[in-house]
Structure formats: C-alpha cells, structure tokens
PyMOL CGO cylinders between C-alpha atoms (Angstrom):
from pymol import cmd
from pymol.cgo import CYLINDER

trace = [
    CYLINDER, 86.23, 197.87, 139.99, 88.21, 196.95, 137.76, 0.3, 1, 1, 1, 1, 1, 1,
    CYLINDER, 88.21, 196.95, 137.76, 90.86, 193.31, 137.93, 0.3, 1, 1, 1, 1, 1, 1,
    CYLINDER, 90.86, 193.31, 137.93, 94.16, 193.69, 136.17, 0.3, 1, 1, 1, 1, 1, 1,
    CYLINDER, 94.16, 193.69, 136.17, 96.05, 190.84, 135.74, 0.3, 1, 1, 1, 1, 1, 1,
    CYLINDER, 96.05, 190.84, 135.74, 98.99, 189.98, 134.07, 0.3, 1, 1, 1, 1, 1, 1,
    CYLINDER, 98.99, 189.98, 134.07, 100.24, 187.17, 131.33, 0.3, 1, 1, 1, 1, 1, 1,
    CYLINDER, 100.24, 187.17, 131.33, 102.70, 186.84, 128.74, 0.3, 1, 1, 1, 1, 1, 1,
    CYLINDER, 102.70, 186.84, 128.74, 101.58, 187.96, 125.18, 0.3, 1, 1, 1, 1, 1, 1,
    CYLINDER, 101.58, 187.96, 125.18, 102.90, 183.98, 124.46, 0.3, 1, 1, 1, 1, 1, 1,
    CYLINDER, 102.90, 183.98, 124.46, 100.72, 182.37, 126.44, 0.3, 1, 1, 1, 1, 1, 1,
    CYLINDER, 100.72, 182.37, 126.44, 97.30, 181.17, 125.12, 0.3, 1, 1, 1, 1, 1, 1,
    CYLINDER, 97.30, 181.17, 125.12, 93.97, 183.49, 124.89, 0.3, 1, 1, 1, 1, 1, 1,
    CYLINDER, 93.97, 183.49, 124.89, 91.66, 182.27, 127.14, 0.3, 1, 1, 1, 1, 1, 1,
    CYLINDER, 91.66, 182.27, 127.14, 88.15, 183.86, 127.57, 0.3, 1, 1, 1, 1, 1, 1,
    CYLINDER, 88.15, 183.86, 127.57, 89.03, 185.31, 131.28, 0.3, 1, 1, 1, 1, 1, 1,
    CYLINDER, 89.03, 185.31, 131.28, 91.69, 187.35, 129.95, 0.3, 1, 1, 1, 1, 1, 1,
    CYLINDER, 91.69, 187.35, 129.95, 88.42, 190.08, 129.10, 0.3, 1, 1, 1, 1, 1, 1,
    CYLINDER, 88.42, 190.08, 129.10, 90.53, 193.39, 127.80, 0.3, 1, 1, 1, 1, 1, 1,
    CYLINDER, 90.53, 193.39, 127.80, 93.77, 192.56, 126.28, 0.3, 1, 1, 1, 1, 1, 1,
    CYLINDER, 93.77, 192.56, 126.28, 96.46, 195.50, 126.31, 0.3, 1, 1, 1, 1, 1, 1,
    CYLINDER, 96.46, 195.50, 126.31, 100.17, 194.99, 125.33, 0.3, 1, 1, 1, 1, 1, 1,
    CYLINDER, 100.17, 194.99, 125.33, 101.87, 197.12, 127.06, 0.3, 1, 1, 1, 1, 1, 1,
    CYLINDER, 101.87, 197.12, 127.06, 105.25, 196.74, 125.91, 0.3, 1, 1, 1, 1, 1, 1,
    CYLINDER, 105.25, 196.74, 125.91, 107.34, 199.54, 123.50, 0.3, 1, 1, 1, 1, 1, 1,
    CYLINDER, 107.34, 199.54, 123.50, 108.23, 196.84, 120.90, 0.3, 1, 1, 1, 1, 1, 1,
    CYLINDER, 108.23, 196.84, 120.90, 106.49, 194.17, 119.46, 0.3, 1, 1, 1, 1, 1, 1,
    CYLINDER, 106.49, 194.17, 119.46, 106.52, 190.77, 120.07, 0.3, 1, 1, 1, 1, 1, 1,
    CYLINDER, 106.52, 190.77, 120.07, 108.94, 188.82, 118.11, 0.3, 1, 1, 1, 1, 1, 1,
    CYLINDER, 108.94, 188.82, 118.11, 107.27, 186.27, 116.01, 0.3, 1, 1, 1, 1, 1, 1,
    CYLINDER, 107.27, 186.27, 116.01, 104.05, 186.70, 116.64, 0.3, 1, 1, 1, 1, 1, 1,
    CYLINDER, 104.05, 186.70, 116.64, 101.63, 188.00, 114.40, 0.3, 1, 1, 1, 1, 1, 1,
    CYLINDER, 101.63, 188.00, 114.40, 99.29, 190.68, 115.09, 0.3, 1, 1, 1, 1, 1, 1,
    CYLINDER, 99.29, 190.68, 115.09, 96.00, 188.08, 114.41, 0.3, 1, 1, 1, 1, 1, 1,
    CYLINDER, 96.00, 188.08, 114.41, 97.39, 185.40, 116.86, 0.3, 1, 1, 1, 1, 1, 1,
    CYLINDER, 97.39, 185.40, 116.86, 97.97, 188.32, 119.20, 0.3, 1, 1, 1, 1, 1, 1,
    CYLINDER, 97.97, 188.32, 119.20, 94.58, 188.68, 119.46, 0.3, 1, 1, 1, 1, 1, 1,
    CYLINDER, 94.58, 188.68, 119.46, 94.87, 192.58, 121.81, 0.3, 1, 1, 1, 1, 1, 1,
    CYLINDER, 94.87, 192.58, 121.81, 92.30, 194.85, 121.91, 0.3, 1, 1, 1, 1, 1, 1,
    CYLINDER, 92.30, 194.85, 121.91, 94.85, 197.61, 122.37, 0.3, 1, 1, 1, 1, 1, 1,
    CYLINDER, 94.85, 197.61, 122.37, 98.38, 198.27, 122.02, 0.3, 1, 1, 1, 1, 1, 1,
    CYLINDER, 98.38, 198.27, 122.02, 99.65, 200.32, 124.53, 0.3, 1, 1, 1, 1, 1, 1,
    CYLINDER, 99.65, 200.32, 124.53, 103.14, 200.24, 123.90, 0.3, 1, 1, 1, 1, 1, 1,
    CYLINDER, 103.14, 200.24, 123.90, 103.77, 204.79, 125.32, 0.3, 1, 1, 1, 1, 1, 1,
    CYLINDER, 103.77, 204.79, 125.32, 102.88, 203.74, 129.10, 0.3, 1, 1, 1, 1, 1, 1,
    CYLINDER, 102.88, 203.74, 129.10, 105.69, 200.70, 129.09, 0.3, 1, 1, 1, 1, 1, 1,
    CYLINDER, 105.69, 200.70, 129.09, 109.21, 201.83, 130.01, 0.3, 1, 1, 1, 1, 1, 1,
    CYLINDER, 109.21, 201.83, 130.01, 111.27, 204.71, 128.24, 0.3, 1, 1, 1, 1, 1, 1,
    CYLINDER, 111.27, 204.71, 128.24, 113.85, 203.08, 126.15, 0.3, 1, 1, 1, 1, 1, 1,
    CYLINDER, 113.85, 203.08, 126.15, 116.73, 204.53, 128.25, 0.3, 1, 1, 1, 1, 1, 1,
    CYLINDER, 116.73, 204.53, 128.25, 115.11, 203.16, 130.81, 0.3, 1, 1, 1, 1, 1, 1,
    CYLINDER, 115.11, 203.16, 130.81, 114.59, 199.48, 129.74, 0.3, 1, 1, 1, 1, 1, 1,
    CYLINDER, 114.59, 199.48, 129.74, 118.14, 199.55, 128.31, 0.3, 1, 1, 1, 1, 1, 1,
    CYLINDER, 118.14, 199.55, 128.31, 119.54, 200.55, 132.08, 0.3, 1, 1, 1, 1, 1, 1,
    CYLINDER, 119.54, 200.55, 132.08, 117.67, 197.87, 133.03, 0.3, 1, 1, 1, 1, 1, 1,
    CYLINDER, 117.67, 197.87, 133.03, 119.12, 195.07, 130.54, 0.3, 1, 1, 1, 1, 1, 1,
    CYLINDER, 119.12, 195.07, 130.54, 122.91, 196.32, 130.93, 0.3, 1, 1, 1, 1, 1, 1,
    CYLINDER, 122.91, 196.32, 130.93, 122.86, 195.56, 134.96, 0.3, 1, 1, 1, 1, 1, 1,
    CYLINDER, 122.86, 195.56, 134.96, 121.16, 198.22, 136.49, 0.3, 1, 1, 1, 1, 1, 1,
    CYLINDER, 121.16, 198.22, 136.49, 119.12, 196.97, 140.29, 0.3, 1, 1, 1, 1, 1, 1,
    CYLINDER, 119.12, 196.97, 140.29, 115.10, 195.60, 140.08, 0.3, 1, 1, 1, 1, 1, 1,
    CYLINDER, 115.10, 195.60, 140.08, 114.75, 198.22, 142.88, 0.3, 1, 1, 1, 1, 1, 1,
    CYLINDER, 114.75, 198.22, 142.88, 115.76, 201.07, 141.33, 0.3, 1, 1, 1, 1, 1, 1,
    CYLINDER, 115.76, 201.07, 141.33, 113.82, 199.76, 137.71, 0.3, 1, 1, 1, 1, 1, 1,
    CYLINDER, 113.82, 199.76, 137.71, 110.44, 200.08, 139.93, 0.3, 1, 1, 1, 1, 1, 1,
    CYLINDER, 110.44, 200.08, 139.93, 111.04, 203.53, 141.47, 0.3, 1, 1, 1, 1, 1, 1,
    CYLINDER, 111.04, 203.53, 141.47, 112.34, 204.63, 138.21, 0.3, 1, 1, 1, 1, 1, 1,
    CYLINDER, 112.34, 204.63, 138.21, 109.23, 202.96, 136.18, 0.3, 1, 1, 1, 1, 1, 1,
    CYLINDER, 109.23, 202.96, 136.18, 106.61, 204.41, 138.75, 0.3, 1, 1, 1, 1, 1, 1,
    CYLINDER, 106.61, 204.41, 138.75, 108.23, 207.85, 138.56, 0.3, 1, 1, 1, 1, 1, 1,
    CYLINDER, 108.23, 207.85, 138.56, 106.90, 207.49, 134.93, 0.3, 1, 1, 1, 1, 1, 1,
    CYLINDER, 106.90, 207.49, 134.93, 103.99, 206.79, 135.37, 0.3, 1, 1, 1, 1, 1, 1,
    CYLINDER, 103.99, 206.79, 135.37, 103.13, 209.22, 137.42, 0.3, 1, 1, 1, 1, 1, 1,
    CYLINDER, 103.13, 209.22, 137.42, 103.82, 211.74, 134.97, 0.3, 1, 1, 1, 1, 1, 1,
    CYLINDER, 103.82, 211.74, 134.97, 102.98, 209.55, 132.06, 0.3, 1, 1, 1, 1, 1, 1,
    CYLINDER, 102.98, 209.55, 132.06, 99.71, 211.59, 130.16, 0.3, 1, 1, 1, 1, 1, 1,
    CYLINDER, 99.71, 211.59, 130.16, 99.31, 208.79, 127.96, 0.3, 1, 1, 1, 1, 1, 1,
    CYLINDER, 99.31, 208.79, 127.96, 98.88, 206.92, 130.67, 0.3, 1, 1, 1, 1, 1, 1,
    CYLINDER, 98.88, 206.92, 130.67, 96.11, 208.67, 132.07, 0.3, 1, 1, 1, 1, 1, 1,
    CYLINDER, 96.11, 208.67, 132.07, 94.19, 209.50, 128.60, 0.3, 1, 1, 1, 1, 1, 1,
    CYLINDER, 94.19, 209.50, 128.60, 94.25, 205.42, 127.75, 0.3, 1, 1, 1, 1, 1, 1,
    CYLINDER, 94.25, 205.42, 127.75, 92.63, 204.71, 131.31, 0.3, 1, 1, 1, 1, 1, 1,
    CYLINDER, 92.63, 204.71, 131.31, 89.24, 205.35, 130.15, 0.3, 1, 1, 1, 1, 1, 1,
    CYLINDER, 89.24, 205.35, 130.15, 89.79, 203.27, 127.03, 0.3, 1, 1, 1, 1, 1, 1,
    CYLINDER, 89.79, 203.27, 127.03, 89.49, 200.34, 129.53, 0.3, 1, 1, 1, 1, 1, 1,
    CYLINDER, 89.49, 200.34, 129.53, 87.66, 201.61, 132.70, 0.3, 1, 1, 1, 1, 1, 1,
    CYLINDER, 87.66, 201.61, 132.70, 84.91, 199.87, 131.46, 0.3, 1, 1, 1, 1, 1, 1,
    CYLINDER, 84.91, 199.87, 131.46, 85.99, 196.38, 131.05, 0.3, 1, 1, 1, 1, 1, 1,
    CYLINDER, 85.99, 196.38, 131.05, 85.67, 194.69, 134.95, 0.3, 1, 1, 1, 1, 1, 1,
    CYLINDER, 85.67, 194.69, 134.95, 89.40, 192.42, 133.84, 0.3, 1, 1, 1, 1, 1, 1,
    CYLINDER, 89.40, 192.42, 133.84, 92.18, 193.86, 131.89, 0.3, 1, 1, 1, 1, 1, 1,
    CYLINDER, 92.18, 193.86, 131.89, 95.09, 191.60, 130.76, 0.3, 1, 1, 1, 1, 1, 1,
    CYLINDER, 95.09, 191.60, 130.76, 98.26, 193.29, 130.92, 0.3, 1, 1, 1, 1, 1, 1,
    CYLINDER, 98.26, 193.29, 130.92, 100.48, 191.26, 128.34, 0.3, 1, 1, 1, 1, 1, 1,
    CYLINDER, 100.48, 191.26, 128.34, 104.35, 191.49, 128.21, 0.3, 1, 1, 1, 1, 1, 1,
    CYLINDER, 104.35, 191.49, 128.21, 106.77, 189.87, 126.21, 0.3, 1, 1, 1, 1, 1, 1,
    CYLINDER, 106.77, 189.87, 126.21, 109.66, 189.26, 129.15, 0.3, 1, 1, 1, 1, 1, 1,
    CYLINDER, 109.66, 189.26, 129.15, 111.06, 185.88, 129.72, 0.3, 1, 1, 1, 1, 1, 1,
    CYLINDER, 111.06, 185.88, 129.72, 111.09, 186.84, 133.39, 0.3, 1, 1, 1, 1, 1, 1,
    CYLINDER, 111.09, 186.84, 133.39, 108.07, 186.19, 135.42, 0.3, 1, 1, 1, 1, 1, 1,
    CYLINDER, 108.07, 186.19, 135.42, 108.92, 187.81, 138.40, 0.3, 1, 1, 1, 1, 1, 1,
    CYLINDER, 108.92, 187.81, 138.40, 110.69, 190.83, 137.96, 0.3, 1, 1, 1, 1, 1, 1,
    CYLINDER, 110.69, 190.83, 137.96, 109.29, 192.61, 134.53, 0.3, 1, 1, 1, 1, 1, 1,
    CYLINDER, 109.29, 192.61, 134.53, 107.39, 195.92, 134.17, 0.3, 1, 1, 1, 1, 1, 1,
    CYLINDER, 107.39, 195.92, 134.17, 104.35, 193.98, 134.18, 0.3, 1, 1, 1, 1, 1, 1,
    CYLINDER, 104.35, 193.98, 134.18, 104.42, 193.38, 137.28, 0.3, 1, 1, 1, 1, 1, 1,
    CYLINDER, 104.42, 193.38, 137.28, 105.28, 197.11, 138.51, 0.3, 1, 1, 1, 1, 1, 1,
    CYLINDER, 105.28, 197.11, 138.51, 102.06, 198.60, 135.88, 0.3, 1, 1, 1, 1, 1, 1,
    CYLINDER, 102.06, 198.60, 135.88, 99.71, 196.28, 138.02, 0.3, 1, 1, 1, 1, 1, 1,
    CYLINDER, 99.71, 196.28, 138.02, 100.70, 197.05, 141.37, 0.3, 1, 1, 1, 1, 1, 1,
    CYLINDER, 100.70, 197.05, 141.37, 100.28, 200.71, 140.19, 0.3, 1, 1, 1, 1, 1, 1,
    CYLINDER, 100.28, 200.71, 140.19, 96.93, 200.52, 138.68, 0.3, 1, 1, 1, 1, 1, 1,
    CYLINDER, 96.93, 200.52, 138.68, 95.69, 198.05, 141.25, 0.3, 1, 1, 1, 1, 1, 1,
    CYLINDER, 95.69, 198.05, 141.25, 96.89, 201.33, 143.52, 0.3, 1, 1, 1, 1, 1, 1,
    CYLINDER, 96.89, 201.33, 143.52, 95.26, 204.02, 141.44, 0.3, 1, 1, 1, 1, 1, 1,
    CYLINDER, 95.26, 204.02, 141.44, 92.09, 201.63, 141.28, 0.3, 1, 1, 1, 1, 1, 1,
    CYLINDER, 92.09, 201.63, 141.28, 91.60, 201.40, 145.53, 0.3, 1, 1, 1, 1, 1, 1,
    CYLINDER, 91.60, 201.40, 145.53, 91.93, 205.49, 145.37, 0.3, 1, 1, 1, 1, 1, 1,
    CYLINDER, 91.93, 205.49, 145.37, 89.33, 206.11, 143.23, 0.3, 1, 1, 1, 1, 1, 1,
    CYLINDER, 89.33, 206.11, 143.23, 86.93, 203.30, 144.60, 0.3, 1, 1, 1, 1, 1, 1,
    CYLINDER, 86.93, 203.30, 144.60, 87.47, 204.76, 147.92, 0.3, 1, 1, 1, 1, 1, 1,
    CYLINDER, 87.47, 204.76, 147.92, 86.63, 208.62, 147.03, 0.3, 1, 1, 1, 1, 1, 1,
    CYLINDER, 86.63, 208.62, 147.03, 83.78, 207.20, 145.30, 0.3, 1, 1, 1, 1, 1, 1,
    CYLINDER, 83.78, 207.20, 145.30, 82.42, 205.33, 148.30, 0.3, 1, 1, 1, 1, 1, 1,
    CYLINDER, 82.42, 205.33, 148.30, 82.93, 208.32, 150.57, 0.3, 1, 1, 1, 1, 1, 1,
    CYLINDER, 82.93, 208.32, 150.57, 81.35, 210.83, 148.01, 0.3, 1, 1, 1, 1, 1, 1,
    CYLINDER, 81.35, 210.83, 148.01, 77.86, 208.29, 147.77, 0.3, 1, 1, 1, 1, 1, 1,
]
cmd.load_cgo(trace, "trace")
C-alpha cells in the first residue's frame, strides 16, 4: 500500500520522500526545475484556477475541501496518473503554499489515503 505524505516543494530532498509529485497548477517561484528534484509534475489534479482564486479572495476552508474533492472525483487525469505512481510504496505530495495547515495538499492526501483503504480492502476480500 502505498504512503502519501506531504511537504513543501521548499523544503529539502531527503531520501524518504521516495516519489516526488508537484501537484500544484503553477510553478514554484524561484526554484529551478534541477533543485526541484520531482519525478513528476502533476500540476491538472491540483485545484481549477477559479477555484484556487475563490479560495485566495475570502472564500471558507470548508467549502475549498468539498469543492476540491468534488474535483477529484471527476478529475480523469487524476485517475490515468495513479498508476504512474502505484508502484512506488511513499509518494511525496509537494505544494508551494505558505500555509501548512489548510492547503490542497492536505485535502489530495486525505483523498488518496481514502481511495488507497478501498482498494486494499476489495483486494483483501477478493484473495
């Protein structure tokens, strides 16, 4: 099964980190694409723009995460770029956000963490 966890695209590269996806829209700002150091950009299963910019102009962290899981669970992308990293047992989800606590990070975990104990489970009942 498979670990996500989460870090800012900022912070050092450590070997733990295993698979490292960006998963935000735009990239980093000042940061070059070598110090980087991502195995994958994944910047179509981050937030629609309209979405992000609600977000910024005072729309409610509650409402961000229903919105930003409605997404995703119509997001194709989403599902195609899955098996990109189904093989890796840790994925690093990297973000750019100042914010620690409340960023779409944090909402793309939860949701794959989710999707992860679903499949697990059929598995284990189909065996």
């Amino acid at each position: 099964m498979t670990v996500y966890r989460i870090k800012r695209i900022y912070d050092p590269v450590e070997e733990q980190d295993g698979f490292r996806l960006l998963i935000d829209r735009l990239w980093p700002r000042g940061l070059s694409k070598e110090k980087a150091k991502i195995d994958f950009w994944a910047k179509d299963i981050a937030p629609s723009t309209a979405l992000r910019k609600w977000l910024h102009q005072g729309g409610s962290w509650p409402t961000f995460e229903t919105r930003y899981l409605h997404e995703l669970e119509s997001n194709q992308q989403l599902k195609a770029l899955t098996g990109l990293w189904n093989d890796h047992r840790r994925v690093t989800l990297l973000y750019a956000a100042h914010n620690k606590e409340y960023n779409h990070a944090i909402v793309l975990q939860r949701y794959l963490e989710g999707v992860n104990r679903k499949i697990f489970s059929h598995k284990s009942r189909s065996e």
